[in-house]
N, C-alpha and C positions, 0 to 999 in steps of 0.2 A: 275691270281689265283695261288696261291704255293699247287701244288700237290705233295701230298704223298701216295704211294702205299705198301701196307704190305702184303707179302705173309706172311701167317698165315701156311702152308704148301706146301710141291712138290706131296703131294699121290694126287692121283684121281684115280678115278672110271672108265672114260673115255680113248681113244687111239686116240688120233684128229692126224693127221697128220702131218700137219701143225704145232703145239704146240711151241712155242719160250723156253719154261721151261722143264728142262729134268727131269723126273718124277721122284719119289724115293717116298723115308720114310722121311724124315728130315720135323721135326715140330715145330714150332718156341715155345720156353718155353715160360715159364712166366717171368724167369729173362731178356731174350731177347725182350720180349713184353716191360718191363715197359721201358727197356733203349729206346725201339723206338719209346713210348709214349715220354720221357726226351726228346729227337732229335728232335721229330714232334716240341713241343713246342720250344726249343733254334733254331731252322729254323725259324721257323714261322716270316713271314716282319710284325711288328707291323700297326695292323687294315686295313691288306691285308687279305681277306676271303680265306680260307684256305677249302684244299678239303683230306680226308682222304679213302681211297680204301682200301679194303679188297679183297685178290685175290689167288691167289693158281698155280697149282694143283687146285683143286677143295676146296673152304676157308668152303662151309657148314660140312664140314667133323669135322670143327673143334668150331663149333656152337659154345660152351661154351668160347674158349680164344678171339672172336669176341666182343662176349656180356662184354666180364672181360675188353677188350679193348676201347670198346667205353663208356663202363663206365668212364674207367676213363679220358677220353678224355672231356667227358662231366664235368665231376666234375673240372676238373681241367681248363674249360674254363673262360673268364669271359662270367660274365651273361648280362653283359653291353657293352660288343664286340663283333666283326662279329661271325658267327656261322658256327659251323664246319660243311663241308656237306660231311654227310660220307657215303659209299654206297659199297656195294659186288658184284662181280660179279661172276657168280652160272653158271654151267653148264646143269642145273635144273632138274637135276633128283632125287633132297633130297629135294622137294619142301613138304610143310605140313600146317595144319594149325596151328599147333605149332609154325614151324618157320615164318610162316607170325606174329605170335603174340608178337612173340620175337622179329623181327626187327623195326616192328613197334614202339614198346614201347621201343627200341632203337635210333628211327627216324633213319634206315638205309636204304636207300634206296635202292629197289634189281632191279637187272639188269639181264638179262641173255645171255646164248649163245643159238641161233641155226640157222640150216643152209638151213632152210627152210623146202619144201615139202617131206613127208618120204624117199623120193629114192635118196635125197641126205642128209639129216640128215643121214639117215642111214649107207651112206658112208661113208661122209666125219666125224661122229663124234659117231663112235657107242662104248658100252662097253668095258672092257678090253680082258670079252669073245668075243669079237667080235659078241656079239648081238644087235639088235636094241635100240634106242631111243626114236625115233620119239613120239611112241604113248605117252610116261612118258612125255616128254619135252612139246608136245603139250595139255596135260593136264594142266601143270604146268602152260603156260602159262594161259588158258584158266581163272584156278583159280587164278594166280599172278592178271590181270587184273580186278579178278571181288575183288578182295582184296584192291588192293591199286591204280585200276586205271589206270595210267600210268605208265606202264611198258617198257624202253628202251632195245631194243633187240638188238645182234651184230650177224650177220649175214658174215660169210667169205665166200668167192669165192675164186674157183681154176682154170685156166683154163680149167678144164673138166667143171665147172658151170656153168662158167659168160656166159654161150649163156642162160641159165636157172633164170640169175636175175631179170626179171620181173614178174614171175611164184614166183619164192623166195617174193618178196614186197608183191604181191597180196595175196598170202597165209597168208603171217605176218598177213596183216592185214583184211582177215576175222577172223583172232582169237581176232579182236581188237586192235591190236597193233598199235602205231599212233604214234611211236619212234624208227624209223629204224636207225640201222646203219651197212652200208654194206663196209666190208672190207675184200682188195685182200689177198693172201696167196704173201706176199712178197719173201717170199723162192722159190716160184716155178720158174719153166722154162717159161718166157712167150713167144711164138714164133708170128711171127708178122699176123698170120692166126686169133691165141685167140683175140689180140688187137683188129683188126676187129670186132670179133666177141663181147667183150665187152664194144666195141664203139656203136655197135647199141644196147646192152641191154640197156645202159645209156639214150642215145637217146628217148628208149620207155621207158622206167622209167618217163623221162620229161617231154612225154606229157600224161601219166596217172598221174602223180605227178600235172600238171596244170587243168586236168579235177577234178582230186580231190576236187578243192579249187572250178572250178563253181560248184561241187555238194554241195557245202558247210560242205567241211570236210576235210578240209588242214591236209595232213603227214606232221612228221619232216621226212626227207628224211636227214641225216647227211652231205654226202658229197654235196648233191644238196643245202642245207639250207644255209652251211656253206658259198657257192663260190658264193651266193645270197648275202649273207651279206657282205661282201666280195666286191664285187663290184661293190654295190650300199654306202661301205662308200670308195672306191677309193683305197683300197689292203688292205693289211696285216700292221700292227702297229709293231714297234719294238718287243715291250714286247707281241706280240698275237705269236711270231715266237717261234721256239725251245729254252726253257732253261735247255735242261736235265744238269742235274749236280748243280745246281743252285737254279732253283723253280719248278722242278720234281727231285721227288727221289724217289726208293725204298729199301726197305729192304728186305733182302733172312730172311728166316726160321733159317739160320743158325746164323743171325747179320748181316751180312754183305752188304753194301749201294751198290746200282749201280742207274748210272745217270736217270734210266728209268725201267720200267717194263719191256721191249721187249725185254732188254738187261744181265736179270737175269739168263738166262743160267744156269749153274749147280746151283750158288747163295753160291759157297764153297768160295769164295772172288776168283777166279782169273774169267778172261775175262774180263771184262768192269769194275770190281770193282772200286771204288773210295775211302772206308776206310770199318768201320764198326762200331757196337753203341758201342764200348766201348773205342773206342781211336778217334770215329767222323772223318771226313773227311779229306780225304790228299789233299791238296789244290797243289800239282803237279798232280798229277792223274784228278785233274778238270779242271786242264789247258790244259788237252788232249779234252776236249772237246769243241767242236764249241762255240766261241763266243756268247751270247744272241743275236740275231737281226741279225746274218750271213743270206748270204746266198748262195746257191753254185759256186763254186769255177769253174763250166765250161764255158769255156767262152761263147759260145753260152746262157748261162744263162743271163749272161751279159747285153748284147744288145736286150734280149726278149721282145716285147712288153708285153708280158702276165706275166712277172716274178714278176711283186707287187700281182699279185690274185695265185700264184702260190706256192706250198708248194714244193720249192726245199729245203725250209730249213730242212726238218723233218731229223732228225739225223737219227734216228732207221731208217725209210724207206729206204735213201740213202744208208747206212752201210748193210740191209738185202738183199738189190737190185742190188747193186756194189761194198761194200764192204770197203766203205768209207764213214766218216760223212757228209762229205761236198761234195760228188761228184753222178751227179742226176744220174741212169742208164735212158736207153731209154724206157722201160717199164713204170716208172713214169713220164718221160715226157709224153708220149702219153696218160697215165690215167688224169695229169689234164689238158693234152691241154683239153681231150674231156670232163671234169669235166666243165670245165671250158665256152665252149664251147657251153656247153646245159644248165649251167645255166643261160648266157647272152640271148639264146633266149625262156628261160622260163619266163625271166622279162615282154617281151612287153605284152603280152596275158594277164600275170597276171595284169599287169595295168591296161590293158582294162577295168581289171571289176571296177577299182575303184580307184584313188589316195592313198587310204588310205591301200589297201590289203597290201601294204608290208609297211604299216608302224614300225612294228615291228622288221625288220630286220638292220632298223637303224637307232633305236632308242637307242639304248645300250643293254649290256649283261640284266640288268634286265628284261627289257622289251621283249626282246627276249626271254628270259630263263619261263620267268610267260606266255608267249604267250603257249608256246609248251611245259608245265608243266615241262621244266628240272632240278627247285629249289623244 
């Protein structure tokens, strides 16, 4: 899928920690919107379904150039081609029922952040005043789900958390939620105490994740889904691996491309920049980036048995972890030995109950995606 990411601004409301984007004022105009509308389209791989993100800072701040944008994304599709899936992700504290009406009738699909039970929402993601979340966020979701349903949630760990991850899942989803996606603060210190201790959260994730399905009420569990799918069709396919620079982009508020969202930093064109929407992409600057279908350059990668199910190639993780595109640190190695690890013996159980329980998993993106509402 050719994904495009558009911060629409860097303000927010929020002080998350952790944050890949350095906050400010800088708001993407209107003349910088249409050129990255122009971009979106001369990128786009003819009758390759194409995915358009709205992000920020915090993007509801900027409700009205969202709505101007996907207009014209719509208007300017064909009506007889794949269909743009466009979607925001909200830190959910401007949640209303106004903007459930508006995105709707935009077909956008909302997404949000939060980081679980109040005493770490509140930590790890509280206002600029340094007041809480929690109870706004936990509303939001409460109404997001009874609005539209399915609601995908991203949920970050730190190592002060990840002993806290299963506590995190179970909370999600008594508000509902049945689209987890839990992901580490790659910035942090992870010392080999935390691994531990995030090795056995995972663990218990997997087998509440397998009693889920005998109660008959399967989660997407993202990173558990994913290493499911994964390998049960035999690894990862060339083009499932990292394309930033390539079939992931984003654009800063200011114009300016970089090969990925994680990598947008100030978003003033230096660090990771690769061009911007008025002079389009420097095709040296994308040659700094990994390969399509790479994958890490250590050797012990190498010779792994695990490395077809294994996301050494994630650019952005490698580069926030070690400091390089192509080189794994040890922190991610041990995140998907044991990713990895607990989704090979979540399979046997789940068969038990039936041939068919994971037919969906490989069966193709459609079918997967219509299984656990992610179209």
């Amino acid at each position: 899928m050719f994904r495009f990411a558009i911060a629409v601004t860097q303000a927010c409301n929020l002080r998350c920690g952790y944050c890949y984007v350095d906050k400010g004022s800088a708001r993407m105009s209107q003349d910088v919107a249409r050129r990255a509308v122009d971009l979106f389209f001369a990128l786009w791989p003819p009758g390759e379904k194409p995915s358009a993100c709205f992000f920020g800072g915090e993007p509801l701040l900027e409700l009205d150039l969202i709505h101007s944008i996907a207009s014209s994304i719509r208007e300017r599709s064909d009506p007889d081609g794949p269909c743009v899936d466009l979607s925001v992700v909200s830190n959910g504290t401007l949640f209303s029922p106004d903007v459930a009406s508006l995105l709707e009738a935009d077909d956008i699909r909302y997404c949000l952040s939060c980081d679980g039970p109040p005493a770490i929402q509140d930590r790890q993601r509280p206002f600029a005043s340094a007041s809480p979340t929690s109870a706004i966020v936990e509303q939001t979701i409460r109404s997001a789900v009874a609005a539209f349903g399915v609601v995908p949630v991203n949920a970050v760990y730190t190592p002060e958390s990840c002993g806290e991850l299963p506590d995190v899942v179970e909370y999600l989803s008594s508000l509902g939620v049945r689209r987890i996606h839990l992901n580490p603060d790659f910035s942090a210190d992870w010392r080999p105490t935390d691994l531990a201790s995030l090795r056995t959260s995972i663990q218990r994730i997997g087998d509440w994740y397998v009693e889920q399905y005998r109660n008959g009420d399967p989660h997407f569990i993202a990173a558990l889904d994913a290493k499911i799918a994964v390998i049960l069709r035999g690894g990862y396919q060339p083009l499932e691996r990292c394309q930033m620079g390539r079939r992931e982009l984003a654009v800063s508020p200011q114009g300016f491309i970089y090969p990925c969202e994680r990598l947008l930093g100030k978003g003033d064109g230096s660090g990771h920049s690769i061009g911007n929407v008025w002079d389009g992409i420097d095709p040296a600057a994308v040659a700094r980036c990994p390969a399509v279908g790479t994958t890490a350059r250590n050797r012990e990668c190498v010779s792994c048995g695990l490395s077809p199910y294994c996301m050494n190639w994630c650019s952005c993780s490698n580069y926030f972890t070690s400091g390089d595109y192509e080189r794994v640190s040890p922190f991610l190695c041990s995140l998907e030995q044991t990713l990895i690890g607990t989704a090979r013996s979540i399979i046997t159980p789940l068969l038990e109950m039936g041939p068919n329980v994971l037919a969906h998993h490989v069966a193709g993106a459609a079918v997967f995606n219509s299984y656990f509402g992610l179209t």
